[in-house]
C-alpha positions in Angstrom: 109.5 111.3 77.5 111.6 109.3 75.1 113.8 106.3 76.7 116.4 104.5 74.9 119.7 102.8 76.0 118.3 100.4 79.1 120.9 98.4 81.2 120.6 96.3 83.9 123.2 96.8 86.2 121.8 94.5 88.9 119.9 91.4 89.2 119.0 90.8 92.5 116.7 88.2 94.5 113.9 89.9 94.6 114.9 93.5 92.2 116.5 94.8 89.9 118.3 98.1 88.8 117.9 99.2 85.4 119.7 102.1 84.2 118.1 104.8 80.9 119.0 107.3 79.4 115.5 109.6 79.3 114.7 112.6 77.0 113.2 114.7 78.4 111.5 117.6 76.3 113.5 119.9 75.6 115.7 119.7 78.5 118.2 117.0 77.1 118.6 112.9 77.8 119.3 112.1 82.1 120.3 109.4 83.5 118.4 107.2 85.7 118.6 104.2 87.5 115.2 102.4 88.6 114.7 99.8 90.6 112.0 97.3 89.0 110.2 95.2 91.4 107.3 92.4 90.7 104.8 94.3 92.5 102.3 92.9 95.3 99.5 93.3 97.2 98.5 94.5 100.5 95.2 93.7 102.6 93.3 95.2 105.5 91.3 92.4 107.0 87.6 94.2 108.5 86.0 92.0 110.5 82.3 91.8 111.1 82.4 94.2 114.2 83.9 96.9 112.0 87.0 96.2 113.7 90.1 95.7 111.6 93.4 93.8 112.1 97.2 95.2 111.6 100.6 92.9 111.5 103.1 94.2 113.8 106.9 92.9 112.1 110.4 93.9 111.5 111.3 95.8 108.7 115.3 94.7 108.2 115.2 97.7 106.0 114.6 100.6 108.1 115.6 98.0 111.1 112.4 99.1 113.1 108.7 96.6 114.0 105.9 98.3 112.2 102.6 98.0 112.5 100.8 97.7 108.7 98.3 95.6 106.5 99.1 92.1 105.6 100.8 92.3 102.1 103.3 90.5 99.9 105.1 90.1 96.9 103.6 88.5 93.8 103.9 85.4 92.4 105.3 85.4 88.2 101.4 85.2 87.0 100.0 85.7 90.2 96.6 87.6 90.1 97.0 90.3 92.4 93.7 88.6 94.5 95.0 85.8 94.7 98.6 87.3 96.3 96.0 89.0 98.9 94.3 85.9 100.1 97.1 84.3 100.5 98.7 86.9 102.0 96.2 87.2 104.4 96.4 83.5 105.0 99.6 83.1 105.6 100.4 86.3 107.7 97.4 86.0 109.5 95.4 83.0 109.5 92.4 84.5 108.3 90.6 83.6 104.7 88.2 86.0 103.8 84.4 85.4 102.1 85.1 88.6 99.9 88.1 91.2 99.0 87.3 93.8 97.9 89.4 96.6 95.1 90.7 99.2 97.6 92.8 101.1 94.4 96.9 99.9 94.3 99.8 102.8 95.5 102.6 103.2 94.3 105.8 102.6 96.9 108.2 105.6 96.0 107.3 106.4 92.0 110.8 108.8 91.7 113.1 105.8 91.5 111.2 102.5 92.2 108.1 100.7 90.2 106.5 99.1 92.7 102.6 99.1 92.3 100.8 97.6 95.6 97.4 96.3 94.6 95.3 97.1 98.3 92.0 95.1 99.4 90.1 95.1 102.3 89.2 91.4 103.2 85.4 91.2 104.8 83.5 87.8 105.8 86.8 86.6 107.5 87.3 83.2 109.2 90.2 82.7 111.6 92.3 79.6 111.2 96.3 78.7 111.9 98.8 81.9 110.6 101.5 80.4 108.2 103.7 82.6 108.2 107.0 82.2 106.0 110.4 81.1 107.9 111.6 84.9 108.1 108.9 86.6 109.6 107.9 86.9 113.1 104.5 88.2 112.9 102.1 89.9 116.2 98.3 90.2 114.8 96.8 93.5 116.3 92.8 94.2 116.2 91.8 97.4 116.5 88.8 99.1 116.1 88.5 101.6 112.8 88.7 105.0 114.5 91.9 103.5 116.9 93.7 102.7 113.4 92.9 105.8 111.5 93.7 108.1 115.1 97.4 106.0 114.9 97.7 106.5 111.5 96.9 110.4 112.1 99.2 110.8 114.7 102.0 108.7 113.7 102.2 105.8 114.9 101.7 103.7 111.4 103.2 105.3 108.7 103.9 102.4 106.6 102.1 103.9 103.2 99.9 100.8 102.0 98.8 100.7 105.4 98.0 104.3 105.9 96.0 104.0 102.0 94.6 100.9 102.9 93.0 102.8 105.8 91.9 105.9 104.3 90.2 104.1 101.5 88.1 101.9 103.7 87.1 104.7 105.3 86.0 106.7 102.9 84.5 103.6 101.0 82.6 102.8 104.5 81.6 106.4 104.6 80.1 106.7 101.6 78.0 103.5 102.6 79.6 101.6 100.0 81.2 98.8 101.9 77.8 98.0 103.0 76.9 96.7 99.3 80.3 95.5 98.6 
């Protein structure tokens, strides 16, 4: 792939669109317009009885409440742990003894850069929920295998949730989480 010819063509609050002209092989130069985000991180807070917590919000965007991991945008600089815990503070309340590398997603890759940096929070400690003066947030604790049966049949399908969930999983199946 050979890009050339970049233009923003909006600046926004928190994105912006950048439009290239791409070679691609031999198939001539395309147009394309991406949408270039900060990137952020998302959490799944496991508490010490295996049981995990979800956020339930609104989503302006798709104007629906969803239920997902704790997550946010980062910070210019911000270390993508850092964004987590205080994520996880702010949303929730809970800080967390450990978090712990779940892998990052990325949101839609065909037209937006987005890379979501996941961790699953462990040794948590509840205190007071900050959350930011646009959201209204509803923490939900659930046990694993209620999570992972919504996720299956639907009822979260918010995709750093539904990674968040299959990697802890799979990371508490392999008895890994235990050493973590």
């Amino acid at each position: 792939m050979d890009s050339s010819n970049h233009t923003i063509v909006f600046k926004g609050l928190v994105i912006d669109i950048e439009q290239m002209e791409v070679r691609i092989g031999e198939r001539g130069r395309h147009t394309f317009q991406i949408i270039r985000h900060p990137g952020g991180a998302g959490v799944l807070p496991v508490h010490d009885d295996g049981t995990v917590s979800l956020i339930r919000q609104l989503r302006p965007a798709i104007d629906r409440v969803i239920l997902e991991i704790p997550a946010g945008r980062l910070s210019p600089g911000e270390p993508p742990v850092e964004c987590a815990g205080r994520e996880l503070l702010e949303e929730t309340g809970m800080t967390a003894a450990e978090l712990i590398p779940l892998g990052t997603v990325f949101s839609s890759p065909g037209v937006f850069d987005e890379i979501i940096h996941l961790f699953a929070a462990i040794g948590i400690t509840q205190g007071q929920a900050q959350p930011e003066a646009d959201e209204e947030i509803e923490v939900l604790r659930l046990t694993l295998a209620e999570a992972l049966q919504m996720a299956a049949d639907g009822r979260i399908s918010d995709g750093k949730t539904l990674a968040a969930l299959s990697r802890w999983d799979l990371l508490r199946r392999s008895g890994k989480a235990d050493h973590a």
